[in-house]
C-alpha positions in Angstrom: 83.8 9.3 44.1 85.3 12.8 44.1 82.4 15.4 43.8 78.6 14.9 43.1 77.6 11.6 41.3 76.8 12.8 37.4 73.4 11.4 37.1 70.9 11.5 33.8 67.3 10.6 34.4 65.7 7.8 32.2 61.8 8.5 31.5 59.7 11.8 32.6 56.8 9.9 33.4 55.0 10.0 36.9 58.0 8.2 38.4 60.5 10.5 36.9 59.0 13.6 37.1 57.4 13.6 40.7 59.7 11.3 42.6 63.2 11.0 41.3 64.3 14.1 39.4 63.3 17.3 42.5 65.2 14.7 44.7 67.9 14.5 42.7 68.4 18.4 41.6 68.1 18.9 45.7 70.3 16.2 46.8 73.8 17.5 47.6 75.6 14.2 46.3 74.4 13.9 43.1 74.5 16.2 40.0 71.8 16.1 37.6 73.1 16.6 33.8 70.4 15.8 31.6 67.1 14.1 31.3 66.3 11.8 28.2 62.5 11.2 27.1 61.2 11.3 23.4 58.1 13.1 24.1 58.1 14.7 27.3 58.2 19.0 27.0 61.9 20.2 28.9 61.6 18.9 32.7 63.3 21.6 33.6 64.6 24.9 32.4 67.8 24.0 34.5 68.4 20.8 33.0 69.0 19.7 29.1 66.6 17.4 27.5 68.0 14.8 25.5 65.0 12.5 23.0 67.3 9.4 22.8 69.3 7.4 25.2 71.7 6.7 22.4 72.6 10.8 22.9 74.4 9.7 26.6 77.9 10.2 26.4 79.7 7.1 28.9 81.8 9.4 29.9 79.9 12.1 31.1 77.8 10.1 33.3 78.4 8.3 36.5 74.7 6.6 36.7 71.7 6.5 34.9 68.4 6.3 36.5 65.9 4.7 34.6 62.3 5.2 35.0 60.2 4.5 32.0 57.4 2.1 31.3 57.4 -1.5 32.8 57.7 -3.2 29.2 61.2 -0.4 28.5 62.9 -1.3 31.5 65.2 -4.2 30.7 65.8 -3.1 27.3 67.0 0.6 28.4 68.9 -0.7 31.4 70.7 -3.4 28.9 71.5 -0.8 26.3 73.4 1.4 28.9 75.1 -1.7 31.4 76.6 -2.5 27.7 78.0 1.0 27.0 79.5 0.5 30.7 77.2 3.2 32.3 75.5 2.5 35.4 72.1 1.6 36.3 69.7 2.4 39.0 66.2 0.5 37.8 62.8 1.4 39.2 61.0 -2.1 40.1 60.3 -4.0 38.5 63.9 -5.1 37.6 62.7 -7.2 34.8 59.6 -9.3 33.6 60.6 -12.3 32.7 62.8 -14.6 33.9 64.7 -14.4 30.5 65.3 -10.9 31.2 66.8 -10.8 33.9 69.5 -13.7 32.3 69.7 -10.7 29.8 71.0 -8.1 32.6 72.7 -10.3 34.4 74.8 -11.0 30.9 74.7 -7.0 30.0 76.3 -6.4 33.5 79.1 -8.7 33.4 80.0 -7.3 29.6 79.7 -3.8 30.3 81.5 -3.7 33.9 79.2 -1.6 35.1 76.9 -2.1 38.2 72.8 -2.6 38.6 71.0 -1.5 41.1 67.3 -1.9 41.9 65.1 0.3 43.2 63.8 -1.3 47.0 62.0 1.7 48.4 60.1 -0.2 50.8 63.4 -1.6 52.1 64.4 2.0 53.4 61.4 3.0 55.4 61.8 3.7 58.9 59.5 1.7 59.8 60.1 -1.2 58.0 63.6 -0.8 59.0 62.5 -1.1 62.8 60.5 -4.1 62.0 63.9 -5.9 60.7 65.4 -5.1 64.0 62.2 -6.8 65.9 62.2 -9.3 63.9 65.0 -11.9 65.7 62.6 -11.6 68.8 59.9 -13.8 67.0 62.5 -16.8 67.4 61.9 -19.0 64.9 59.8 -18.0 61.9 56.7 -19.6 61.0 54.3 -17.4 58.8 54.4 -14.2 57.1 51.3 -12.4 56.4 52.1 -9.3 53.9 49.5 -7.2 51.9 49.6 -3.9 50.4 45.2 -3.1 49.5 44.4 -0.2 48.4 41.0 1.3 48.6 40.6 3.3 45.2 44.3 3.3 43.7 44.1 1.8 39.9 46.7 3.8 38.2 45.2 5.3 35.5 43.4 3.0 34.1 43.6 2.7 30.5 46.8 4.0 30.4 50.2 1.5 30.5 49.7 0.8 33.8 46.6 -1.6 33.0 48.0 -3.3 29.7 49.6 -6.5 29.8 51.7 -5.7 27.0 53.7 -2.9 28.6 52.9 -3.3 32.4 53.9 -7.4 31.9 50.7 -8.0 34.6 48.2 -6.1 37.0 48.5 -5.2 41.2 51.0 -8.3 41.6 54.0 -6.9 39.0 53.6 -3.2 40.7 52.4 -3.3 44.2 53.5 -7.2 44.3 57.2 -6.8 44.0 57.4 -3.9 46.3 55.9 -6.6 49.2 57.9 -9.3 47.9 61.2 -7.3 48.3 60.3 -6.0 51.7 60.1 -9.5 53.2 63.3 -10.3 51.2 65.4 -10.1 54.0 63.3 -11.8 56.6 62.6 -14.9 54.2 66.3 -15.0 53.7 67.9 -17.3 50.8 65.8 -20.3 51.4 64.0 -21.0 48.1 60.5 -21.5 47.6 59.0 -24.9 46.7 55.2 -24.2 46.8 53.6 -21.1 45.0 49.8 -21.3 44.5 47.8 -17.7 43.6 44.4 -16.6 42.3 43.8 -13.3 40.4 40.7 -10.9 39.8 39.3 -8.1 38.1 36.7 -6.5 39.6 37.6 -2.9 39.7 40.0 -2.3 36.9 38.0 -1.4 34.5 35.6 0.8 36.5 36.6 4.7 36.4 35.1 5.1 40.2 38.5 2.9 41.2 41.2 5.2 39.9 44.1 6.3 41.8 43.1 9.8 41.9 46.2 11.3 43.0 47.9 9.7 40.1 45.3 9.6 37.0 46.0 13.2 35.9 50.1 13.4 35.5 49.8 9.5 34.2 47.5 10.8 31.2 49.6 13.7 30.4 53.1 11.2 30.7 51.5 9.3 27.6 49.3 7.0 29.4 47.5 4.8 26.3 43.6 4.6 25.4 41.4 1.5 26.2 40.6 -0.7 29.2 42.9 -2.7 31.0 43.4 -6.5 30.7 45.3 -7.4 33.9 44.5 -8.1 37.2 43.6 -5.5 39.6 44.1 -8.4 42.6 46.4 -11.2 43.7 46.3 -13.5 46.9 48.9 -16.1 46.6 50.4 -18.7 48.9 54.2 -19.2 49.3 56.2 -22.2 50.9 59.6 -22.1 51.1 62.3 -25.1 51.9 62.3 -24.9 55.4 58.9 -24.4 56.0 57.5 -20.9 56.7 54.5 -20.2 54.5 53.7 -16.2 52.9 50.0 -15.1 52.5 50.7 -12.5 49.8 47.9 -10.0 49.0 48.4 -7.0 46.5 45.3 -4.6 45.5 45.0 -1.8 43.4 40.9 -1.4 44.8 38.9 -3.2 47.3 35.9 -2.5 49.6 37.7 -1.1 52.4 37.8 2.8 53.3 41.9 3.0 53.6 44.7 2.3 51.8 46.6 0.1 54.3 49.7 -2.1 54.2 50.6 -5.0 56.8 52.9 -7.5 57.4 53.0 -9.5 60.5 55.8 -12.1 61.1 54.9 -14.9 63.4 57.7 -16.8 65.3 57.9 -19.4 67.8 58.5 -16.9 70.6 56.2 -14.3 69.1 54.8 -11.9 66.7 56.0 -9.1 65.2 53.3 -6.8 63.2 53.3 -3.9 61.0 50.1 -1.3 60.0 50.9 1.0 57.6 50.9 2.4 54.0 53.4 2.5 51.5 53.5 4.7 48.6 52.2 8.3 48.0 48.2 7.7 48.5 46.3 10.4 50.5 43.9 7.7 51.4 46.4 6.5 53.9 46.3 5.5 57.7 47.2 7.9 60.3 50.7 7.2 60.9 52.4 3.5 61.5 52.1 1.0 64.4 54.6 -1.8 64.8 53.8 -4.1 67.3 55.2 -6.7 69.5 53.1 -9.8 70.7 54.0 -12.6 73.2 52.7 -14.3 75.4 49.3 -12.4 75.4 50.9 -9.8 76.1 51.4 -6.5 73.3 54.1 -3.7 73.4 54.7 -1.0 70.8 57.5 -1.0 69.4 58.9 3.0 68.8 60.8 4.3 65.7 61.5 7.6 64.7 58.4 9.2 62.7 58.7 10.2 59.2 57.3 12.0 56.3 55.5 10.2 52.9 58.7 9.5 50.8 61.1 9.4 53.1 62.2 6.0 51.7 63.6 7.8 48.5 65.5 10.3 50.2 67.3 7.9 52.2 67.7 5.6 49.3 69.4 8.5 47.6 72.0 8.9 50.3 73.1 5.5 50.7 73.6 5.4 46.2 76.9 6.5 45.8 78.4 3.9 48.3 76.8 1.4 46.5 78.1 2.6 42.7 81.5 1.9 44.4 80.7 -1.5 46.2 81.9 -4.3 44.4 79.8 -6.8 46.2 76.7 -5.4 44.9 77.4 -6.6 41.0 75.1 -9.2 40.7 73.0 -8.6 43.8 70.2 -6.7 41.8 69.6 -9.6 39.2 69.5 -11.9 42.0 66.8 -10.5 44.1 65.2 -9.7 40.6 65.5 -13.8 39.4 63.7 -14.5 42.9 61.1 -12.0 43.0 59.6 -12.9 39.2 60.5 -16.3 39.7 57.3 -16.0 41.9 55.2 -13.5 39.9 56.0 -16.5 37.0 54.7 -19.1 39.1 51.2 -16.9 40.1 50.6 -16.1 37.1 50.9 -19.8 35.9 48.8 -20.8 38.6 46.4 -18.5 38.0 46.1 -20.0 34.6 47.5 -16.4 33.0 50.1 -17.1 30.4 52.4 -14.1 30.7 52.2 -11.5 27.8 54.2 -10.8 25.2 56.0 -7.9 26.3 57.0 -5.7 23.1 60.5 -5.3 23.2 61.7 -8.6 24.4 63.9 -10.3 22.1 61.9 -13.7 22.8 59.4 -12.1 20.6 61.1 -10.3 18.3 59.6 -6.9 18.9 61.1 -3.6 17.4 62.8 -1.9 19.9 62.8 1.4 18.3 59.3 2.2 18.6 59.9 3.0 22.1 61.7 6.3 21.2 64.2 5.7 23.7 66.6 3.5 21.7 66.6 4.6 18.6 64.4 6.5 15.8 61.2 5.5 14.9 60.4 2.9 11.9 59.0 4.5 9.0 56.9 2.4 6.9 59.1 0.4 3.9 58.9 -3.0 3.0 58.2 -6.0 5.2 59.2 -9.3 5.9 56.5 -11.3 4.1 54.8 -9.7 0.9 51.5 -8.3 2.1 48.4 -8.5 -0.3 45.4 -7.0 1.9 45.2 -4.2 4.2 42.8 -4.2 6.6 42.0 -0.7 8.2 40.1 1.0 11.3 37.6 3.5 10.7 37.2 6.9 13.2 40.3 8.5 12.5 41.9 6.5 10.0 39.6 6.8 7.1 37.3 9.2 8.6 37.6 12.4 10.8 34.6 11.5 13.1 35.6 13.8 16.3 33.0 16.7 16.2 30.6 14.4 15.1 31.0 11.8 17.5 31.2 14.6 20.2 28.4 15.9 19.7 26.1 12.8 19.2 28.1 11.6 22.5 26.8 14.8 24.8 23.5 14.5 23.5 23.4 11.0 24.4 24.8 12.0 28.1 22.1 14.5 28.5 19.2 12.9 27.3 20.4 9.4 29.8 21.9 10.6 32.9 21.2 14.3 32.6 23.5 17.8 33.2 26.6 18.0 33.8 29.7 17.8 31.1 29.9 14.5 29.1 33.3 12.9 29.7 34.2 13.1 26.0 37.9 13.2 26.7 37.6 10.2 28.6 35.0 8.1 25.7 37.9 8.9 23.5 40.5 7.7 25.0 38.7 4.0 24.6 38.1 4.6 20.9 38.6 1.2 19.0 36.2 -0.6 21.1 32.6 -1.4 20.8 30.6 1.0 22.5 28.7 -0.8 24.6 32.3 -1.9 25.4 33.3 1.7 26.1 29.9 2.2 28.6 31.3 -0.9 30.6 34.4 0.3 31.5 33.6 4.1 31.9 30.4 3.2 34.4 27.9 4.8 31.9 24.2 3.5 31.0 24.1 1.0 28.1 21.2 3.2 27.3 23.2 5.6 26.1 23.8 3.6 23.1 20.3 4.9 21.5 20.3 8.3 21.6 24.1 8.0 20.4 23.6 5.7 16.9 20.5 7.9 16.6 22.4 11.0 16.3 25.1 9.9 15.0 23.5 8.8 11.7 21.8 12.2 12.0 24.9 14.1 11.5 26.3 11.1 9.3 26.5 14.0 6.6 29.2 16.0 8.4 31.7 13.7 8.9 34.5 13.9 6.0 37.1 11.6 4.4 40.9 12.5 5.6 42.5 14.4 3.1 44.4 11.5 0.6 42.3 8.4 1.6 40.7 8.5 -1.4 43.3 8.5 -3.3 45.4 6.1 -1.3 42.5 3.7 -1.4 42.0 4.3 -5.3 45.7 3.5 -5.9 45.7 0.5 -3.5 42.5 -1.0 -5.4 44.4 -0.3 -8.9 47.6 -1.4 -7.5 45.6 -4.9 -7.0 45.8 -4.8 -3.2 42.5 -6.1 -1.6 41.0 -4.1 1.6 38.5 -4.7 4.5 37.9 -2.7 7.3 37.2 -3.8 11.5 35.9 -1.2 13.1 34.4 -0.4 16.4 30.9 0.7 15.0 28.5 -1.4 14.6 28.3 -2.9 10.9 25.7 -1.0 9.5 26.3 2.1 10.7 29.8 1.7 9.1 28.9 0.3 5.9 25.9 3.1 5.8 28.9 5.9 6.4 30.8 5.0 3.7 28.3 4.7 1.1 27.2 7.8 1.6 30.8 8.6 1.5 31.0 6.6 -2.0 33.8 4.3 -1.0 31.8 1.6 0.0 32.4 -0.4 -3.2 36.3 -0.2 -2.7 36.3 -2.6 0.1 36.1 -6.2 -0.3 34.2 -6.2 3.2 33.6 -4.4 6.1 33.1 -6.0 9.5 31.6 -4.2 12.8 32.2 -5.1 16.0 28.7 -6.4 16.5 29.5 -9.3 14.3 32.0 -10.9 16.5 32.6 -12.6 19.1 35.1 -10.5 21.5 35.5 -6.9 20.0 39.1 -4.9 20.2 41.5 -5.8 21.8 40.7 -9.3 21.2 42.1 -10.5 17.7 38.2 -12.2 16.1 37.6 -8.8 14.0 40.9 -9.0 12.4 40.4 -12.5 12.4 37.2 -12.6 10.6 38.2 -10.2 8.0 40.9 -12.7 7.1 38.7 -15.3 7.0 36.3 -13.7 4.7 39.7 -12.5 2.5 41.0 -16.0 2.6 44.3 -14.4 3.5 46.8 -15.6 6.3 48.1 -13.3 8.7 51.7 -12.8 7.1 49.6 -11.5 4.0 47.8 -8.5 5.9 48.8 -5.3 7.4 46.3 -2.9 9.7 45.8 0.3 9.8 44.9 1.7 12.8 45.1 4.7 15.6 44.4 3.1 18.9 46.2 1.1 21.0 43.5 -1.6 20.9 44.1 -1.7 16.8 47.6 -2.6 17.5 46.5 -4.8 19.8 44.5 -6.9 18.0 46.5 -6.9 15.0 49.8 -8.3 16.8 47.1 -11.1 18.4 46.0 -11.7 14.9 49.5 -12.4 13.8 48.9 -9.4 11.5 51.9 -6.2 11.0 50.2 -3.4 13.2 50.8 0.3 11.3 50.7 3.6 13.5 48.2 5.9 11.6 48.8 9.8 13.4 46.4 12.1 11.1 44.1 11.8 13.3 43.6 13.2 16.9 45.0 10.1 18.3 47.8 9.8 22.0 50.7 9.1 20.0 53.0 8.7 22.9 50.7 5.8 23.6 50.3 4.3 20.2 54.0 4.3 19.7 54.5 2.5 23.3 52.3 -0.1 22.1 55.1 -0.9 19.8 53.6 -0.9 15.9 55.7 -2.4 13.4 55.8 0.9 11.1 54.5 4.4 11.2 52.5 6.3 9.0 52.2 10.3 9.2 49.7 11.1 6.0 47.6 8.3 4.5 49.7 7.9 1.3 52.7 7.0 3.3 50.9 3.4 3.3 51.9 3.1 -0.9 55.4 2.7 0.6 54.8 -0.8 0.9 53.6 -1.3 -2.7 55.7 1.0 -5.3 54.2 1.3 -8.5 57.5 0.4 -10.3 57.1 -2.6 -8.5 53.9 -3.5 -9.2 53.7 -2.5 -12.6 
């Protein structure tokens, strides 16, 4: 190209913000021209902010660097390859196999090139491993693992829901390992994959990448605990015989965050002890090693600092914009790499979640923000006779309330300090023994919290318009339950001493299931009792666990945002409408029409 490569910058979450966009600005060959991201403040006062990537003019731009949320990235990438605009894609590439068909089509239409990220690839020390690794003669084993002592990343947030991270540990630290013994496995395909999953640590606060959690709450991370594997150990085969033990942790027992992978030959071993990514809780350096024989060497490369891998990434890019053998290369190694994350995850007995903007589920695209406006509530597919709502801030504004009763609790149970209030509410929607579970917290707290929470039952108000919206749905002949967190009686007590008790047909706590939010039963059950079928009901609700539950339920999920809710997070989890005031909800039953 003839001066800098025009670059915009997809996404100003961690990614975004902290690795790729002070690279680019200081990065001699590229020019940076504009960041797009709906929510995000400016990035940079040097640097326009776009809210849409619809705003990208093709001509402007030479590449696109796209770094948003796992569940975005096929659908962004697709969207510009079609308007013949360039693509450099953070891993992973795609998650589904059906995705990747998707790019591969969207790259051959649009004529322009994708390109993957492979940090691990340009590492100097990985690099000197490649170099080794003809001395090992013929391969037999790889060993590769990537375990991380504390490094969930923020759990709760994206990063730990199926629906936008498309799976746990294997889908983020699992492709990097997968594509960093790419080149040793070479082309041979595999004909054996076998994998087990766990757990055990991502639902416990203690395990949370600490260097991330911060910036991945403020980028929009969502409420409520995670539902995907936090470990992976699978077994690989390929055609001509060398076997991969494959290991990828976001926690563990082990005091370091350390990465290894040690190739075993018929004339020796090559090994390598290090740690990828940005963790502080790294080991002192890399050692690459050379074994034969009984006898061990060290194997020198030039020393580098954490990140490295980007920069050099960076300066090989604009040779590979202009490369023509690297169309089709990126779907390739993308095809292979969740071709095996497909086949763990079947193994592991895990069907692979419906990711919200794939056209294989016929998921609104807009909600994202980044492809268009968001959907404001109107009529729906099927007509819809019951509405079945959430409670704390949908119907009621329980915050100071709930607050209050939550730091008493605290004190009384495990004694001074401040009550992580900002952390309890980030899990609202669940059951709150739930809630204790996930943020390490006595189940005794649940007491003194129902205790003074009926206490100060008095003090907690209607939203403005419910009442009325409820009134008008109850005259307009539309029948309505509510699923809530709370516990049954305390939520039936609340609203008759609110005096809307009698406008709803029933009202189900989350003590009277089997498997509370995120799971589907509540919604479930309040159908049942309704003797209404999903295509019949909408819910109302201002959690990500609410949309959750309703899109297991088969139900249409509406975005409620009176309340004090993370609506970057509750529109990622891709509602099918949005409601800004309660009476935007009559939208759906017009008194003309119902009259």
């Amino acid at each position: 190209m003839n001066g800098p490569v025009r670059v915009v910058v997809v996404g100003m979450g961690w990614a975004g913000r902290e690795i790729w966009l002070p690279r680019l600005k200081e990065h001699h060959s590229f020019d940076v021209i504009a960041v797009v991201d709906p929510v995000a403040g400016p990035a940079d006062p040097g640097v326009p902010l776009l809210g849409d990537v619809a705003e990208i003019e093709s001509g402007t731009v030479d590449l696109a660097v796209v770094a948003v949320p796992n569940h975005l990235h096929a659908d962004i990438a697709e969207e510009l390859l079609l308007r013949g605009i360039p693509v450099f894609l953070e891993k992973p590439v795609c998650l589904t196999s059906s995705e990747a068909d998707r790019l591969a089509e969207a790259e051959r239409a649009g004529g322009a090139v994708l390109l993957a990220g492979s940090a691990a690839r340009y590492r100097a020390d990985v690099r000197a491993l490649y170099e080794r690794t003809p001395a090992v003669g013929q391969i037999r084993h790889i060993d590769v693992s990537w375990v991380r002592a504390r490094g969930v990343p923020d759990s709760g947030g994206w990063f730990t829901q199926a629906q936008l991270a498309g799976g746990g540990a294997l889908v983020d630290l699992g492709w990097h390992l997968l594509d960093s013994i790419a080149p040793i496995l070479g082309p041979a395909a595999l004909t054996q994959v076998v994998g087990t999953l766990s757990d055990d640590f991502v639902n416990t606060s203690a395990a949370r990448a600490g260097w991330r959690d911060a910036p991945e709450t403020a980028g929009g991370a969502g409420p409520g605990g995670g539902d995907v594997e936090d470990t992976v150990r699978g077994f690989l085969v390929t055609e001509d015989g060398v076997s991969v033990a494959l290991r990828a942790s976001w926690a563990s027992h082990e005091a370091r965050d350390v990465t290894l992978i040690t190739v075993e030959g018929s004339a020796g071993v090559a090994s390598l002890r290090c740690t990828f990514g940005f963790s502080p809780n790294r080991e002192g350096g890399s050692d690459l090693t050379f074994t034969s024989d009984g006898e061990t060497t060290q194997v020198p490369f030039e020393a580098e600092r954490i990140g490295a891998e980007y920069d050099r990434q960076l300066d090989e890019l604009p040779g590979l914009l202009g490369e023509p053998a690297m169309a089709g290369r990126a779907v390739a190694d993308a095809r292979r790499n969740i071709g095996v994350i497909e086949r763990l995850y079947a193994c592991a007995g895990r069907h692979v979640p419906a990711h919200d903007t794939t056209r294989e589920y016929q998921m609104d695209r807009r909600i994202s923000g980044l492809t268009g406006s968001r959907p404001a509530v109107g009529p729906l597919e099927h007509p819809r006779s019951v509405v079945v709502f959430d409670l704390d801030g949908v119907l009621v504004d329980s915050t100071e309330v709930m607050r209050e009763a939550f730091s008493i609790a605290y004190a009384e149970v495990v004694g001074e300090g401040p009550a992580p209030f900002a952390e309890y509410n980030r899990h609202l929607g669940r059951y709150f023994p739930d809630i204790m579970r996930i943020m390490d917290l006595p189940l005794a707290m649940e007491e003194p919290f129902v205790r003074e929470s009926y206490r100060m039952a008095h003090l907690v108000p209607l939203f403005d318009g419910v009442p009325e919206m409820l009134h008008t749905l109850r005259e307009r002949g539309i029948r309505l339950a509510v699923a809530t967190g709370k516990s049954g009686p305390r939520a039936r007590s609340l609203l008759s001493q609110l005096g809307v008790l009698e406008l709803f047909d029933h009202v189900i706590g989350s003590d009277e299931i089997a498997h509370p939010k995120p799971a589907p039963d509540i919604v479930l059950k309040a159908l049942e009792l309704l003797g209404a079928e999903p295509d019949s009901a909408v819910m109302v609700g201002d959690a990500v666990t609410d949309i959750a539950s309703a899109h297991s339920a088969g139900v249409a999920a509406l975005a409620a945002l009176w309340g004090e809710t993370d609506e970057p997070a509750l529109l990622a989890a891709s509602p099918d409408a949005v409601l800004q005031k309660p009476g935007d909800l009559l939208a759906l039953w017009p008194a003309a029409a119902v009259g």
